[in-house]
N, CA, C and O of each residue as an XYZ file, in Angstrom:
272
protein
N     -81.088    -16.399    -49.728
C     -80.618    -16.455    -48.358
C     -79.458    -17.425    -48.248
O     -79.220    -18.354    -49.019
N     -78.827    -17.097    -47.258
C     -77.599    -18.198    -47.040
C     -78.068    -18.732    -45.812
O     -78.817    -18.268    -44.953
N     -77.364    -19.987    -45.936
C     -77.406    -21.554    -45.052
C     -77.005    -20.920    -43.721
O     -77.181    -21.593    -42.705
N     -76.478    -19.681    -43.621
C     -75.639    -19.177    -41.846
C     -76.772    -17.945    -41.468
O     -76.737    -17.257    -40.448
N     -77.579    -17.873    -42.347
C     -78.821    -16.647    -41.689
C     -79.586    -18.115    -41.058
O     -80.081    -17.712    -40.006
N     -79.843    -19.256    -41.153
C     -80.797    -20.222    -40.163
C     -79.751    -20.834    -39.223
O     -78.589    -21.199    -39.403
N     -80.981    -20.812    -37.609
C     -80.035    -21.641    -36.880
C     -81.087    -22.700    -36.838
O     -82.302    -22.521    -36.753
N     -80.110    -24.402    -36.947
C     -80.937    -25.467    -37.387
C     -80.785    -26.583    -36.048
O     -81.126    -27.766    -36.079
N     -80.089    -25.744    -34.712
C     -80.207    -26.273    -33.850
C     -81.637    -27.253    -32.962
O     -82.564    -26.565    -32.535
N     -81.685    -28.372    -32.810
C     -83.422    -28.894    -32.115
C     -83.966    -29.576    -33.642
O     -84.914    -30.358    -33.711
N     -83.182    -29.119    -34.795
C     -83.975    -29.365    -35.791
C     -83.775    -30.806    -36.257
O     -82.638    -31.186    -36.538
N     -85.090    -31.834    -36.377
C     -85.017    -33.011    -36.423
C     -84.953    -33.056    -37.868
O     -85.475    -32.198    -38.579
N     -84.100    -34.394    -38.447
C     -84.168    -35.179    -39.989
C     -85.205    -35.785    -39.792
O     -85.352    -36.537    -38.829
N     -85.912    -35.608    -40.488
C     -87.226    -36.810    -40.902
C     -86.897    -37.690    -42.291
O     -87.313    -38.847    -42.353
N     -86.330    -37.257    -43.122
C     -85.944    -37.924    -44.536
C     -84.926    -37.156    -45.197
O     -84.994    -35.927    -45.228
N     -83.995    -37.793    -45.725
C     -83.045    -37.395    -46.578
C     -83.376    -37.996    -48.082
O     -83.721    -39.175    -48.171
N     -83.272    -37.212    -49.205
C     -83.375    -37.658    -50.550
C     -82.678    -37.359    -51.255
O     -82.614    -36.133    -51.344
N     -81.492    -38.328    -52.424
C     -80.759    -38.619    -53.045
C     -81.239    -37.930    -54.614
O     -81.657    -38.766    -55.416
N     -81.219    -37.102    -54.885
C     -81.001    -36.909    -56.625
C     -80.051    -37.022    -57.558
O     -79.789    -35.998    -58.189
N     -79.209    -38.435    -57.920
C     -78.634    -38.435    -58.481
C     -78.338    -37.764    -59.914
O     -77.219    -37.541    -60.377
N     -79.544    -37.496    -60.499
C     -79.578    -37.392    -62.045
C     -79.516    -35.277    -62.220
O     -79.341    -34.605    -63.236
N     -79.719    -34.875    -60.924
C     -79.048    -33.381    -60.960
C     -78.651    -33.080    -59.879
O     -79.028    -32.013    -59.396
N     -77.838    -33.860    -59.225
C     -76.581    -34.059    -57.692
C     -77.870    -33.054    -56.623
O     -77.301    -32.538    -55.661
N     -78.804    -32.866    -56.656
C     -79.590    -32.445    -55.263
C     -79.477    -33.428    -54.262
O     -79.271    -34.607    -54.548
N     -79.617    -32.955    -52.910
C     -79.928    -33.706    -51.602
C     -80.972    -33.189    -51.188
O     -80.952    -32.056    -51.670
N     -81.774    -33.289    -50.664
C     -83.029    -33.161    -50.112
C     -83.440    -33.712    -48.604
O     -83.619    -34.914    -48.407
N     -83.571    -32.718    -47.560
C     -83.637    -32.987    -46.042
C     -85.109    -32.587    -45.836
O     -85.563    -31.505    -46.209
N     -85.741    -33.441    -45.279
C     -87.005    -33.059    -44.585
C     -86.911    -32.565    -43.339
O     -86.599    -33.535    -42.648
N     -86.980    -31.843    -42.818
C     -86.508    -31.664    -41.481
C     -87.910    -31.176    -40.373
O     -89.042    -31.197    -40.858
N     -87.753    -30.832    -39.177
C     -88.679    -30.168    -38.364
C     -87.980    -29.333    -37.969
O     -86.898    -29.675    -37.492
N     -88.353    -27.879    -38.025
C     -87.489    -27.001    -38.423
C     -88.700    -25.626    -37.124
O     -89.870    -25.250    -37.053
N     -87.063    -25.341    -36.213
C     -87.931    -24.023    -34.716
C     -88.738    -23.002    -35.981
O     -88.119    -22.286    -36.768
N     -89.779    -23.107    -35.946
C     -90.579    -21.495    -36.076
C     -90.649    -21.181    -35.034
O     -89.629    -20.500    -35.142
N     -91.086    -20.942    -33.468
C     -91.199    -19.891    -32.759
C     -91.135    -20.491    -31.527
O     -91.951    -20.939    -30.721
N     -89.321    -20.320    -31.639
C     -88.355    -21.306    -29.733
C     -89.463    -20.838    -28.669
O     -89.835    -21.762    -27.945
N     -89.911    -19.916    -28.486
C     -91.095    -19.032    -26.983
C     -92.033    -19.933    -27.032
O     -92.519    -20.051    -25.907
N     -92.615    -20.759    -27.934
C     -93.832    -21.371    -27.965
C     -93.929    -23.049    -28.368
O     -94.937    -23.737    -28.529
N     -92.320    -23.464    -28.475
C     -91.934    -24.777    -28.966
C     -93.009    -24.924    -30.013
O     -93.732    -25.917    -29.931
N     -93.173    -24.193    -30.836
C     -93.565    -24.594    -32.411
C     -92.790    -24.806    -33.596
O     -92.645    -23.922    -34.440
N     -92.284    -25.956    -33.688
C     -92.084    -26.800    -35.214
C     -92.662    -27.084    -36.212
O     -93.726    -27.703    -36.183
N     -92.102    -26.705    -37.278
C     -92.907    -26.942    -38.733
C     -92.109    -27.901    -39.599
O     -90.930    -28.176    -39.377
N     -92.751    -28.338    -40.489
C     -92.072    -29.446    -41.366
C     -91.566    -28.531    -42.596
O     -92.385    -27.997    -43.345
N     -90.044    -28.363    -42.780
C     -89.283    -27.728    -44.034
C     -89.172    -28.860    -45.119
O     -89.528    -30.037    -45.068
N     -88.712    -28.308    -45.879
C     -87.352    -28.608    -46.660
C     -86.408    -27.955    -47.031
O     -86.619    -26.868    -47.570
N     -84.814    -28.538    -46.808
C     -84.153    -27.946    -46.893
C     -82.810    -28.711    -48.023
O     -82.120    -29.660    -47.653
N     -82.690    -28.090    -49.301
C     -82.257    -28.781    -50.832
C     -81.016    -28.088    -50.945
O     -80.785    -26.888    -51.095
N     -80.341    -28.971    -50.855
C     -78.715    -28.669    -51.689
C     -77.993    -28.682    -52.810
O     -76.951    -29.333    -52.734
N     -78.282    -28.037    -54.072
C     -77.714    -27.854    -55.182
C     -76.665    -28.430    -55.954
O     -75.993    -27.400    -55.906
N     -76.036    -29.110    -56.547
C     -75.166    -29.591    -57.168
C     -74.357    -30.066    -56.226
O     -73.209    -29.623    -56.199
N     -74.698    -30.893    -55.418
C     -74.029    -31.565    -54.328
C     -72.593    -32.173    -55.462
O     -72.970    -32.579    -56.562
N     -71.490    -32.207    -55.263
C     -69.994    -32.669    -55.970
C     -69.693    -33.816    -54.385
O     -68.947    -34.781    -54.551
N     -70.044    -33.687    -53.597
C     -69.290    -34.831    -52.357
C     -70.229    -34.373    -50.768
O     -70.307    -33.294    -50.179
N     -70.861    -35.787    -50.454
C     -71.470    -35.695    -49.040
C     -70.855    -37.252    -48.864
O     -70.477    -38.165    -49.598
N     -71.040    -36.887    -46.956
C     -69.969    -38.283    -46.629
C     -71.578    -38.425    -45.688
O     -72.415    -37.560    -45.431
N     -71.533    -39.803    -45.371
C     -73.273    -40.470    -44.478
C     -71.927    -41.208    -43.585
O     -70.801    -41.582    -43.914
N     -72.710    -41.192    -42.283
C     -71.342    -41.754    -40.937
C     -72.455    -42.484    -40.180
O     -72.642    -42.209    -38.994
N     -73.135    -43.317    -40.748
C     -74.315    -44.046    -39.771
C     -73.687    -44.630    -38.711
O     -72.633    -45.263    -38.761
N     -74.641    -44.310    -37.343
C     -74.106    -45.385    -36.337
C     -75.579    -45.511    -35.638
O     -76.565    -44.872    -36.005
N     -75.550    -46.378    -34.647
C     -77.158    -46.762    -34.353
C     -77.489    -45.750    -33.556
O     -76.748    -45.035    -32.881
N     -78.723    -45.731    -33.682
C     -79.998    -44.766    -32.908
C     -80.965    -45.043    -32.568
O     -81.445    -45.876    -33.336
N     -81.910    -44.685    -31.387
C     -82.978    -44.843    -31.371
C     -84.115    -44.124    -31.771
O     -85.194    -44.691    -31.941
N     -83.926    -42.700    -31.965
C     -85.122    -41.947    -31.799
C     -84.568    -41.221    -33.289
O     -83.667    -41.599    -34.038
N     -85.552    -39.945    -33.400
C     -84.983    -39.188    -35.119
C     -83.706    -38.665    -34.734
O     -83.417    -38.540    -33.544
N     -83.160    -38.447    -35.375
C     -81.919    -37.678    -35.722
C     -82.110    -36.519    -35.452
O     -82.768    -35.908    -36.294
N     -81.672    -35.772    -34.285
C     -81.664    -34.051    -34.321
C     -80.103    -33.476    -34.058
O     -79.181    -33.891    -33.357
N     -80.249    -32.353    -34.933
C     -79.281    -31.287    -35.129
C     -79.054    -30.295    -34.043
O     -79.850    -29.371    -33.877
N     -77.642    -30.502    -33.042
C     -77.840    -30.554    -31.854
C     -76.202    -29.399    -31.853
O     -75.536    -29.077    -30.869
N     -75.957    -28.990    -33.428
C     -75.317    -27.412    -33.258
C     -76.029    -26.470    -34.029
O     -75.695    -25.285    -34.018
């Protein structure tokens, strides 16, 4: 499947993980199973031979959600 068949809109970061030693990234996320019934499930969602990701921290209070 490709990354543009999911929409990851509402979908919260719970953890990000670094694999340096085979360039993976690793997102924990809470991820819409079924928008009619506000049911969220806990994914993961792994990125392959990551070559360049940029991190733009600025402060927050609450989790991080994916809000396109």
């Amino acid at each position: 499947m490709k990354i543009t068949d999911f929409s990851f809109h509402d979908a919260q970061i719970l953890d990000v993980i670094e694999f340096p030693e085979n360039q993976n990234l690793e997102y924990k996320i809470l991820f819409a199973e079924n928008w009619e019934e506000n049911i969220f499930k806990e994914k993961k969602l792994t990125f392959f031979n990551i070559t360049f990701y940029c991190i733009d921290e600025i402060p927050f209070a609450n989790i991080p959600t994916i809000l396109q």
